[in-house]
C-alpha positions as CSV (number, residue, x, y, z in Angstrom):
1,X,-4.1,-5.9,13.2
2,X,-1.9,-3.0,12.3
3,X,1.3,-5.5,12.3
4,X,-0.2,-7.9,10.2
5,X,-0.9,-4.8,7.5
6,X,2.5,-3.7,8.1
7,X,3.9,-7.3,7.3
8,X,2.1,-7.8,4.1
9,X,3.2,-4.1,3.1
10,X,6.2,-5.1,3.6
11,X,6.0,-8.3,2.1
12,X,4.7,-6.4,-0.9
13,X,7.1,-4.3,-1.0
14,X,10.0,-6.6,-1.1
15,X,8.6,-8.2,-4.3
16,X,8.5,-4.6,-6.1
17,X,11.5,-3.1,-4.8
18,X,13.4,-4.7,-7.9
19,X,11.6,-2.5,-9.9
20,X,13.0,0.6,-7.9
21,X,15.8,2.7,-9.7
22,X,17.5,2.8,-6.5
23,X,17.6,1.0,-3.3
24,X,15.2,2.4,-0.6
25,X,14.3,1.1,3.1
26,X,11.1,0.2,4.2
27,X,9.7,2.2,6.8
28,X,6.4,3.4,8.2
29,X,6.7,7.3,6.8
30,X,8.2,6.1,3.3
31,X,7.1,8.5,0.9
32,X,5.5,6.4,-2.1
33,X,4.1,8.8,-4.4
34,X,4.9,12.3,-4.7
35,X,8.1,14.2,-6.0
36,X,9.7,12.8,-3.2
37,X,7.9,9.3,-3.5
38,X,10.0,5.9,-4.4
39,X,7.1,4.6,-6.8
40,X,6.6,5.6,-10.6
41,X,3.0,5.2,-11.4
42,X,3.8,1.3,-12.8
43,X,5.5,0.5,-9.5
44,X,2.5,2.1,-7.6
45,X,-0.1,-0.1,-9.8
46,X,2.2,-3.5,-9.4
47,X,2.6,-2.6,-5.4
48,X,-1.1,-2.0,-5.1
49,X,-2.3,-5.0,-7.0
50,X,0.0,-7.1,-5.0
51,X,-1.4,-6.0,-1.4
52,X,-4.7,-6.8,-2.6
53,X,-3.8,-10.5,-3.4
54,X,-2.0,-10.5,-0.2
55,X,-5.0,-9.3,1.9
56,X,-7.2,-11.9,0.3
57,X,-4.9,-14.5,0.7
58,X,-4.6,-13.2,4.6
59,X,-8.1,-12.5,5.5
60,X,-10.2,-14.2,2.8
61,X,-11.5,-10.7,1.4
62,X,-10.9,-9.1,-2.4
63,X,-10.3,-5.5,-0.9
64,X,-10.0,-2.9,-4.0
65,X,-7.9,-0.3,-3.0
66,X,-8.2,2.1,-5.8
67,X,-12.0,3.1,-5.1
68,X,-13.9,6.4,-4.6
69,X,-13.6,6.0,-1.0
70,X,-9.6,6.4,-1.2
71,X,-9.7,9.8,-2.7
72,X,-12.9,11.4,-1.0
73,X,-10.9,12.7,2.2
74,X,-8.7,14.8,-0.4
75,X,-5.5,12.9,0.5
76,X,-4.2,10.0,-0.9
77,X,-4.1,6.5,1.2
78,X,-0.8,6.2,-0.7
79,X,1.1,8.7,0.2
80,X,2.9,6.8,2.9
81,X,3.4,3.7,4.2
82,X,1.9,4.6,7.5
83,X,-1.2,6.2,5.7
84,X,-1.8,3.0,3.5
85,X,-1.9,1.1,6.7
86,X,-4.3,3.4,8.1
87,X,-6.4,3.5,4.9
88,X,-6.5,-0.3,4.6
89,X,-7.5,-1.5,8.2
90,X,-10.8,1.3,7.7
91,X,-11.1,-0.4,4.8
92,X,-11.1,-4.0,6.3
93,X,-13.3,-2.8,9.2
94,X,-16.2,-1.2,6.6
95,X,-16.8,-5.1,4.9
């Protein structure tokens, strides 16, 4: 499952990258928010929005990703592409 995440982060990413003020690689410890993140807050919201059309279209299931449950633990889910992954299969296995 966490390759399939990966691939539609990816996937995501690739159609918000033009918005990007400078070209950056996708990898699993890029920094997206953050003073050292890659994402402005309208980047983040268009890159968010985006994974959750591509997890529904995937596995059949609206997944909200901004939600109480992303900011209990204290840290963001969106801090990295590796803890985004992380965040969103938990996520898939709750429903």
């Amino acid at each position: 499952m966490k390759e399939r995440i990966e691939s539609l982060l990816y996937q995501a990413f690739q159609e918000v990258s033009p918005m990007l003020q400078s070209k950056v690689n996708f990898t699993k410890d890029l920094r997206l928010i953050g003073s050292l993140g890659c994402f402005d807050s309208l980047t983040l919201v268009t890159f968010i929005s985006t994974i959750e059309d591509l997890l529904d279209d995937e596995f059949g299931k609206r997944v909200s990703l901004v939600s109480d449950k992303a900011f209990a633990s204290g840290s963001s889910p969106f801090f990295s592409i590796e803890t985004l992954t992380d965040f969103i299969i938990a996520t898939l296995k709750c429903d």
